[in-house]
N, C-alpha and C positions, 0 to 999 in steps of 0.2 A: 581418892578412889582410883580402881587399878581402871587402864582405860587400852582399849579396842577400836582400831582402825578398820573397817572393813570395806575393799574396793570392789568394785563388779555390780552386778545383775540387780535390777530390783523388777519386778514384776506383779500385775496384778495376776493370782491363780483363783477361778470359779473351780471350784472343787464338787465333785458329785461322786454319791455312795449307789452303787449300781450292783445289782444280782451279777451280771455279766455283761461285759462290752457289747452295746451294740452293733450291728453287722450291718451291709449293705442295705438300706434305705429302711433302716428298723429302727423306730424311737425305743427307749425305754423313759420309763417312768422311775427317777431316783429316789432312794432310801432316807434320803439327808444332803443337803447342801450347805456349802460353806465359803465364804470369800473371803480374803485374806491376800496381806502381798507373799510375796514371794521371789524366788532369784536365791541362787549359792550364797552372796553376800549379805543378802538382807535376812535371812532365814537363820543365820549364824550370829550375826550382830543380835538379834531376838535372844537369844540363846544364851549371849553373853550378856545382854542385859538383864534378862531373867535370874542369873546365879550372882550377881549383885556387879554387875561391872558395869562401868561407863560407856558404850557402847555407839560409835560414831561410823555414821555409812557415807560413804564420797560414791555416787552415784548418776545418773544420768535419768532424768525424769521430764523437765519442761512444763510447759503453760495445758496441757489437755486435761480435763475432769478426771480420765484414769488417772492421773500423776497425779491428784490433789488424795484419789484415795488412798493411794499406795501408803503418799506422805503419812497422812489421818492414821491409818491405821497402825504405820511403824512408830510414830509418838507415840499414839496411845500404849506402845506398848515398852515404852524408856528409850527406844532410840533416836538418838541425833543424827537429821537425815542433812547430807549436803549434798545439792544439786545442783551439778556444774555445768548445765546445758541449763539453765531456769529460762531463756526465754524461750526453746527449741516448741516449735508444734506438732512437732511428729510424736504421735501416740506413744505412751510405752508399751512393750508385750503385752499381751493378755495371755495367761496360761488357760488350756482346758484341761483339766485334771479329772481321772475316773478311780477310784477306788472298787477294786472287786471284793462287796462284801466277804464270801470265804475265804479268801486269803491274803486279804491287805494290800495287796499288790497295785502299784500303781502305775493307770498310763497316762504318759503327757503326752499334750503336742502345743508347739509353742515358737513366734522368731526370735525369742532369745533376744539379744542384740543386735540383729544382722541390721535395723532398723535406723541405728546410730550409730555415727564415727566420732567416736567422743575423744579429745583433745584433752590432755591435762591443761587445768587451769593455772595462771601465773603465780596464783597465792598457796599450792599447793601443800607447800611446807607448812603453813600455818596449820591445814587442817589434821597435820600429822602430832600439832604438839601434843606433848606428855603421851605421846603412846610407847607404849609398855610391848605392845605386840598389834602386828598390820598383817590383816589374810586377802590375800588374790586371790576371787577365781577366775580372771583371766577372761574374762567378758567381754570387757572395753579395753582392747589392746594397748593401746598407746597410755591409756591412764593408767594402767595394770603397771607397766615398764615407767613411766614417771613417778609411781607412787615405792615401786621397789627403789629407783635410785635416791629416793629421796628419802625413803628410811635406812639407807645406809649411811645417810650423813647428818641426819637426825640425831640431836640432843638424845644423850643415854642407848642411840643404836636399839630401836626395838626390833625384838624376834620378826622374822617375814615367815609367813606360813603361806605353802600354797594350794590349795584347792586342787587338784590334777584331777579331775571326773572323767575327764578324755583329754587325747593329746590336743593342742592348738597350735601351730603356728609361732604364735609369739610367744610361747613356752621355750623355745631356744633363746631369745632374748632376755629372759626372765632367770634361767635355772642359778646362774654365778652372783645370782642377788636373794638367793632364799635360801635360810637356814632348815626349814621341814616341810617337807613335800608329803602331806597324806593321798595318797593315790586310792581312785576304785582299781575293783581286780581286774578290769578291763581296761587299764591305762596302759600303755606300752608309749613306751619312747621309740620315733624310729626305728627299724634295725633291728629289737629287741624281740624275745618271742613269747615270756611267760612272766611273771611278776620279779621273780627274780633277777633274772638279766636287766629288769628293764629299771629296778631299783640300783644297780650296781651300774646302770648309766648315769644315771640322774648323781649320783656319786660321784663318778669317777668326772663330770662334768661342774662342779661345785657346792649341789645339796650340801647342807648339813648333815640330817637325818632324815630318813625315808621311812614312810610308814603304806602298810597297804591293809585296807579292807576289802572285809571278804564276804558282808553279808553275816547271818547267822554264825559265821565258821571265823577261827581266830583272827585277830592280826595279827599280821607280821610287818617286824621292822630291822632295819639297819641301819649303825651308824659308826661311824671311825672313832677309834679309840687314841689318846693323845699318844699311844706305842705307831701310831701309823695302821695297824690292823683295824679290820672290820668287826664289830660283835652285832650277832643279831639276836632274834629269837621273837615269842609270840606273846600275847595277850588272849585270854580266854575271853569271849563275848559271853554274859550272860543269856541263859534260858528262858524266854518269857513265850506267850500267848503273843503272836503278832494278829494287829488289828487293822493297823494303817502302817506303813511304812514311807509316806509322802514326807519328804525334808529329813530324813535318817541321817544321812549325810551331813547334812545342814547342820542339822542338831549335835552330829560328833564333832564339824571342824569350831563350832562355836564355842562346845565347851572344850573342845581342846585347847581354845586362846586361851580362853579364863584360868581351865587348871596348871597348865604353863607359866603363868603368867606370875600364879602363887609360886611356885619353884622353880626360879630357873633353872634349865639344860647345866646336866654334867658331863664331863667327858668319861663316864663311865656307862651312860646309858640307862641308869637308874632312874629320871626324873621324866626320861622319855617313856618308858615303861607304866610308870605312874599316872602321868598323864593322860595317856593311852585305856589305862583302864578306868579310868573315871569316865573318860569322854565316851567309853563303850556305853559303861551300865546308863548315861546318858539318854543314847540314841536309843539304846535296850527298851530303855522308858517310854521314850518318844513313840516305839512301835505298840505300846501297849494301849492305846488310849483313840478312840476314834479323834477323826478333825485335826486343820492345820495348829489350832494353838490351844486346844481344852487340855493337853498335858502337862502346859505349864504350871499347871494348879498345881499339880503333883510335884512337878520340879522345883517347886520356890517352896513345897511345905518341908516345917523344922524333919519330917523323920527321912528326907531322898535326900535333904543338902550336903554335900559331901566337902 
């Protein structure tokens, strides 16, 4: 079985379907609620275990009831959770999530990991075996940087994908150990001023290949060709009816490991391309379908499997 490492974020998210945000000292009464974990890593490891992959999260969670649900709820859904703070009692995040019924649009608010200073664990290698491909989203710092250097010396060398939702900090430490950086349009590296410059950093800094989305509107990607030049060019996102757009993201870098993972990287560009368009019509999906996980119904049936 093809197998997925994913490091960073896990989180409980309370999700609520809301006419509109409410305002200074204004209750609303929600449409639908839903609870579910959540976090860049864990959202995508779902994602990979949903299209039939192995799917392993190295995480930070501890001894508090929210960690036990987080856990529960990520088996129940094929993922293998390892938690390397298991005695810690500091809570994990809780996300508040709103969904604007008319246009799927969602707000969080959330401490992310500001909560934990997670340490990679001694046995880390171990939980890397037979991975095939390992995605950062740069969470838990130090783990993020001990799990890159240690799939580069990793049996079989699996692909490093990175998560880039916004810059971090330890994204310097990171870039010369990752072969694909999928960035939001709002990522900029340092220095940098628009998607492009700031993909042609992440490049000229050791990326492999740079991918950027863009919402509804294409991707675009770069990456060196074995002549030493750059070739780029776009992927069309599918047109759908967006409903919810909570874990889009999520949903694209997940099954970008998986369909990667079936073909590896050429040095022409062709398989990144590929890729790229599978993990769209993906997230594509993902927006069509209200709730954190009622679309995986659709994503696991024989006529979406790709």
């Amino acid at each position: 079985m093809d197998v997925g490492v994913f490091v960073g974020l896990a989180t409980l998210d309370v999700v609520h379907r809301v006419t509109h945000l409410p305002g200074a000292n204004e209750k609303v009464t929600a449409l639908r609620q839903d609870v579910a974990a959540g976090g860049p890593a864990a959202n995508a490891a779902v994602v990979f275990a949903a299209l039939g992959g192995h799917a392993r999260l190295v995480t930070a969670l501890g001894t508090d009831p929210v960690a036990r649900l987080i856990r529960a709820e990520l088996e129940s859904r094929g993922v293998e959770v390892i938690d390397v703070t298991p005695t810690a009692t500091t809570p994990p995040a809780v996300s508040a999530v709103a969904i604007t019924d008319a246009t799927g649009d969602r707000a969080v608010t959330s401490i992310d990991a500001t909560a934990h200073d997670v340490a990679a664990p001694g046995d880390l290698a171990q939980h890397l075996a037979g991975a095939q491909v390992v995605l950062l989203d740069g969470h838990h710092p130090r783990l993020a940087v001990a799990a890159a250097g240690a799939a580069r010396v990793a049996p079989g060398q699996p692909l490093v994908v990175l998560d880039a939702g916004r810059w971090r900090p330890v994204m310097a430490h990171l870039l010369d150990l990752v072969d694909v950086a999928i960035c939001s349009a709002d990522f900029r590296v340092p220095g940098t001023t628009d998607p492009e410059t700031s993909a042609v950093a992440l490049l000229e800094r050791g990326v492999g290949s740079v991918a950027t989305t863009h919402g509804a509107a294409p991707v675009q990607w770069w990456q060196p060709t074995s002549s030493g030049r750059t070739t780029t060019g776009t992927v069309a996102v599918p047109s759908v009816r967006v409903v919810d757009t909570l874990g889009a993201g999520d949903a694209f870098h997940g099954a970008f490991a998986w369909f990667v993972v079936q073909r590896p990287l050429d040095p022409d560009g062709a398989d990144v391309r590929r890729a790229l368009d599978s993990a769209a019509r993906v997230a594509a999906l993902r927006c069509t379908v209200a709730g954190p996980r009622d679309w995986l119904e659709a994503l696991t049936s024989p006529a979406t499997d790709r």
